[in-house]
N, C-alpha and C positions, 0 to 999 in steps of 0.2 A: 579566550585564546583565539588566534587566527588560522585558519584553519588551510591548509594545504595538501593535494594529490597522497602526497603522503602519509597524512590522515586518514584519509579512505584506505589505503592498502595496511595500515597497520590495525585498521577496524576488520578488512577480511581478515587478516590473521588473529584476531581475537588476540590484541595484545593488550597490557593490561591498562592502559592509557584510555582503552577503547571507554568507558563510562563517562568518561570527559569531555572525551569527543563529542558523541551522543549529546548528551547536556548541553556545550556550549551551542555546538551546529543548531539543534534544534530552538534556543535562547534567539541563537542571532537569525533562525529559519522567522520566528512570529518576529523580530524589529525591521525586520527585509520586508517583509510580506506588510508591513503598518505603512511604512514606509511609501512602500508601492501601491500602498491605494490610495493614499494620503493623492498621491502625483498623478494617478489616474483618474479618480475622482476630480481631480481640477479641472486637467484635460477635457474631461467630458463635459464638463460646467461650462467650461470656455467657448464648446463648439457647438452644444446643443442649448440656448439657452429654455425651452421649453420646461429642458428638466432642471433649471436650476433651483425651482423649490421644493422638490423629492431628493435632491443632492444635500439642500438647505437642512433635509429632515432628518436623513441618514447622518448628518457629521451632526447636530445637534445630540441624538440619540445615543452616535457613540460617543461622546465627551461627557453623557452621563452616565457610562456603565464603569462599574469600578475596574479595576486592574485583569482580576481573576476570569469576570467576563468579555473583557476586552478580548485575552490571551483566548478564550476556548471560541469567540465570534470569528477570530483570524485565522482560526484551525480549519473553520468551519469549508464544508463544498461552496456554499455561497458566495464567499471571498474567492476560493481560487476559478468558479466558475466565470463569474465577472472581470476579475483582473486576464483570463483567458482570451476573453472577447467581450469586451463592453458593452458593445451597442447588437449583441445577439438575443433571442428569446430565449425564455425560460422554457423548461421542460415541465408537461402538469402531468403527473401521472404517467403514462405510457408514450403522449404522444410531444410536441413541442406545443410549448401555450400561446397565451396573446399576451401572456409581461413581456414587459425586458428584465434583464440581469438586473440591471438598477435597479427596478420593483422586487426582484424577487430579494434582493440584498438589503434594501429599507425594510422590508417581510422579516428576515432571516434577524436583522437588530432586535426589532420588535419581540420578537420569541422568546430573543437571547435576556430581553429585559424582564419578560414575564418571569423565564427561570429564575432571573436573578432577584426578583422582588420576593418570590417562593424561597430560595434559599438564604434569603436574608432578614424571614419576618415578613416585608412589608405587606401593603394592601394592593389588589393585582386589578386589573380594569383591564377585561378585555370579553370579547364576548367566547361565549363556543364554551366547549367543556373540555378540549385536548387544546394542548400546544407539544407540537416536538421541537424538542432541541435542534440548532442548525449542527451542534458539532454529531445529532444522533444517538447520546448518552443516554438520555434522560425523556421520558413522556412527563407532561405535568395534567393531572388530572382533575377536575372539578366534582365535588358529589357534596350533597348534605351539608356536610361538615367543612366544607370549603376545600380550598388547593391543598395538593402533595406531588411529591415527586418521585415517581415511580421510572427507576432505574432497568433501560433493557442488562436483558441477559450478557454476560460477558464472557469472555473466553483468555484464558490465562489471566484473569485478576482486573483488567482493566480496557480490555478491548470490546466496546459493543458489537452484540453478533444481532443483525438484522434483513430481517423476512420480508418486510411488511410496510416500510416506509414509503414516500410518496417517490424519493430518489430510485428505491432498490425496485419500482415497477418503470423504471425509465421503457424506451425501446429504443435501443441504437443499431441503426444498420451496418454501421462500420462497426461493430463492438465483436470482439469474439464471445463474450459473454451474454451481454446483453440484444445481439441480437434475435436471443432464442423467446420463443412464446412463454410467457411464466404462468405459471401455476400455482395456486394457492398450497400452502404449506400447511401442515396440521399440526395440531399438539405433538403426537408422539412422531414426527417428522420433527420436529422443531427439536424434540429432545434427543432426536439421534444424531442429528447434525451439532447440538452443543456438545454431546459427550464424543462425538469422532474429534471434532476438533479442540477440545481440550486434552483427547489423547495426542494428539499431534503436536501439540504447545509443549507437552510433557516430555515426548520425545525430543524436541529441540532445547529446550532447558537442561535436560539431562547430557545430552552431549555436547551441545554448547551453548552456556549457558548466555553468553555475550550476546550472540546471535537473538536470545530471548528478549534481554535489553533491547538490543537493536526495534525487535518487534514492536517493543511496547511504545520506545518512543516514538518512530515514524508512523505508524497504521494505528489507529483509534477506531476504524469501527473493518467488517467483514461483513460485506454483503453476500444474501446467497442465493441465486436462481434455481430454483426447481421449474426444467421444462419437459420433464418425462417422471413418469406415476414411480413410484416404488415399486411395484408388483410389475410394472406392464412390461410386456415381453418384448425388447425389440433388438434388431442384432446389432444396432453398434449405439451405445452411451455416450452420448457427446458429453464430455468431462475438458475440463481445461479453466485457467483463473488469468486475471488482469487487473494491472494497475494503468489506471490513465490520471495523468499532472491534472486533466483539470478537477478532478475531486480528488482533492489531499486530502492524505492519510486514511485513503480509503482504497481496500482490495474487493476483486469480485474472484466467486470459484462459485463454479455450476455443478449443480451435481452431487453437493456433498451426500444428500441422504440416500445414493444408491451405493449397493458394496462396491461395485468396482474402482468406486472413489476410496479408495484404501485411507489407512491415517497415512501411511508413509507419502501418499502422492496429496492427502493434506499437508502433510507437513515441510514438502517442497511446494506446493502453492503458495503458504503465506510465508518461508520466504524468498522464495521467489521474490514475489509482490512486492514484500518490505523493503526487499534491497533495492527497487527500481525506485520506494520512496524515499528512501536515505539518500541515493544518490542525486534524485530531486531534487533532495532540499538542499544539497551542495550547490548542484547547477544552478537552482533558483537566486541564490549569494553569487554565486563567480560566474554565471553563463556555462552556456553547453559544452562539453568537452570538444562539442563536433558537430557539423551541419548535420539536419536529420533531412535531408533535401533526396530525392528518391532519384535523380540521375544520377551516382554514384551508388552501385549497390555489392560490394561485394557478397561474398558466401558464406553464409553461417556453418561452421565446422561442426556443429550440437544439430540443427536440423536439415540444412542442407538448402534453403530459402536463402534468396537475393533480399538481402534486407537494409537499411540505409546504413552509413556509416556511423552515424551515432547510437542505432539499434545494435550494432555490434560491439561500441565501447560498452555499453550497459551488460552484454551479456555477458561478456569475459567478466564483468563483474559477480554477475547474479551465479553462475555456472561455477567459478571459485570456490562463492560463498554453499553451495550446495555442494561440493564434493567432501566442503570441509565437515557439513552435516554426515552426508552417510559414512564418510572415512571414521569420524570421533565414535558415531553410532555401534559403528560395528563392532568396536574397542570394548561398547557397556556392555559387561558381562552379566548386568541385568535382563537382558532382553533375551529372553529362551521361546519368542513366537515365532517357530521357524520360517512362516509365510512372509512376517517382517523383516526377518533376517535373511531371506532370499532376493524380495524387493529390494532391500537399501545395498546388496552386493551387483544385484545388476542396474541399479539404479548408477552407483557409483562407476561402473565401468561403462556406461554408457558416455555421463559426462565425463569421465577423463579422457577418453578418447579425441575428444576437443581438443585437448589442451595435450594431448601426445603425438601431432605433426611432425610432419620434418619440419615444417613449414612455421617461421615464425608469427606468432597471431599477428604483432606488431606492422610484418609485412603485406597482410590479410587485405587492410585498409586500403580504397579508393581513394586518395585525397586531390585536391584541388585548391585547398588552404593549409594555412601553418597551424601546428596542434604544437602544444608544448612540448618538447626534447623528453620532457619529466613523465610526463603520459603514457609514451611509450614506455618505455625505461619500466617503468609499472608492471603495465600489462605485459611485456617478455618474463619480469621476476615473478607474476605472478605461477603463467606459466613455466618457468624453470623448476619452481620449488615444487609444482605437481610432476614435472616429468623424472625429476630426481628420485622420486618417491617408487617410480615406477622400473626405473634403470635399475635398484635396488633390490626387485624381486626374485633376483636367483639367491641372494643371501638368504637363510635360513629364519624364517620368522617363529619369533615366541607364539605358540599355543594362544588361543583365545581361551580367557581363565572362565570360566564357570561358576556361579551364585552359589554357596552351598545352599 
């Protein structure tokens, strides 16, 4: 299917199209993304001839991976890292290395071939006793008995949850997440952080369930910074989560294993996060809704930050899609933990506030270019159908029912 603005608004509304969606976008997100390295990859051939026999090595390499590892190499950080910025260095660890993207994406094939010769039987030639996966799924390990492939931890079924990768010790100074110091994670830190956030998956599944969908197709792995102790006393927890385009389908949230990271602010972080990747992977097919250029900044109505104009299409999106969570939330008459059921009510009226202006969000935007008629048109409906919801509160609402 072809996919139009309309489709994203009828995915916030968790309509029931919305699986299709999903499906197809994500289909045509990995033959965009083939595509686009196909054309970059040339480009860079063209202008650096240096690297045209590591270029030479990379396209040989992936014309021998079969279909299944092609699909999960294009998913990978190392694809959208390179297609980001070509000719930038790699990141080793903590700091920025002496590769290029190119190295590390010929690296990133190589890996993808080991897994694939492990999950296929063959016979594996490489040295070392680890290989990780580029997409972050899977370790392959070497002992005695020869390769296997030992699957990380997942959260809601299919999303790898990682501590420990060479990506998740990045240091970014622009990062809101990663620009914090990390700290080694422990066993029973690692198991607290998997069961908050599979509580969290639980709660968005329960109340909406699409949104869960949503999860699982665009975010494949959850990365997670620990840069304050469990125990250690300090007066303010720096908590907060990020998606950044150059590592697709991949979310960052700090903090999980202390309480103040509640599940409910779990469970607005990743989707938060996801929806920035959904809507990625539209942009990525049809271009940006909107300059993200930082001379035009209007006012975020959610936090009150001068943020660029297309940091603001995104939020109307994400902010939506979150009210829609704690609105459904509040509805499950399963949920009898008062503490959660006081979060996601003032959580929800925090974000609707947003979108209960006099002020049309539509007229919110700084612009300096043409956006599409249909764009707008969007973003007021979406906000209408939240401020209707709200005009409606002197009518008499049904009781919240109770689990026997």
């Amino acid at each position: 299917m072809s996919h139009t603005l309309d489709h994203l608004l009828l995915a916030m509304q968790q309509d029931q199209q919305s699986p299709e969606i999903f499906s197809s976008l994500l289909s045509s997100w990995i033959e965009h993304t083939a595509t686009e390295l196909g054309e970059v990859i040339s480009r860079h051939g063209a202008t650096d001839h240096a690297q045209r026999t590591l270029i030479d090595k990379v396209l040989e390499r992936y014309q021998s991976l079969d279909d299944v590892s092609r699909g999960r190499f294009l998913l990978s950080t190392d694809v959208s890292s390179y297609l980001e910025e070509p000719d930038g260095m790699a990141f080793e660890g903590e700091h920025v290395g002496t590769r290029s993207l190119l190295q590390a994406l010929a690296d990133a094939l190589e890996r993808e071939h080991v897994i694939a010769c492990i999950r296929t039987g063959r016979d594996v030639t490489t040295d070392g006793d680890r290989v990780d996966s580029p997409l972050g799924d899977v370790i392959a390990r070497r002992d005695e008995l020869g390769w296997s492939l030992e699957p990380r931890q997942t959260i809601g079924g299919v999303i790898a949850l990682d501590v420990d990768s060479t990506l998740s010790m990045r240091y970014e100074p622009d990062s809101g997440t990663f620009c914090r110091a990390r700290l080694e994670v422990d066993d029973t830190e690692h198991q607290l952080i998997a069961d908050k956030l599979e509580r969290a998956m639980a709660l968005i599944d329960a109340a909406t369930p699409l949104f869960g969908l949503m999860i699982r197709s665009f975010t494949r792995r959850i990365m997670v910074r620990k840069s304050v102790g469990l125990d250690e006393p300090v007066e303010h927890v720096p908590l907060g989560s990020e998606y950044r385009p150059i590592h697709t389908g991949c979310i960052r949230i700090l903090n999980v294993h202390r309480s103040e990271m509640t599940v409910v602010l779990c469970a607005e972080a990743i989707l938060h996060e996801s929806t920035h990747s959904f809507l990625s992977a539209y942009e990525s097919i049809h271009g940006k809704f909107m300059s993200s250029e930082i001379r035009f900044r209007p006012v975020s109505p959610w936090s009150g930050n001068y943020i660029p104009n297309h940091s603001l299409a995104h939020a109307i999106f994400v902010y939506y899609a979150l009210h829609e969570l704690f609105d459904h939330a509040l509805r499950d008459a399963t949920i009898e933990d008062e503490a959660i059921l006081r979060s996601l009510k003032r959580r929800r009226l925090d974000v609707a506030v947003g979108f209960c202006l006099d002020q049309s969000l539509s007229s919110m935007f700084l612009l300096d270019e043409v956006v599409p008629p249909r764009f707008m048109q969007i973003v007021d409906c979406m906000q209408e159908r939240i401020r209707q919801r709200y005009r409606q509160k002197a009518i008499p609402q049904p009781e919240r029912r109770r689990a026997a």
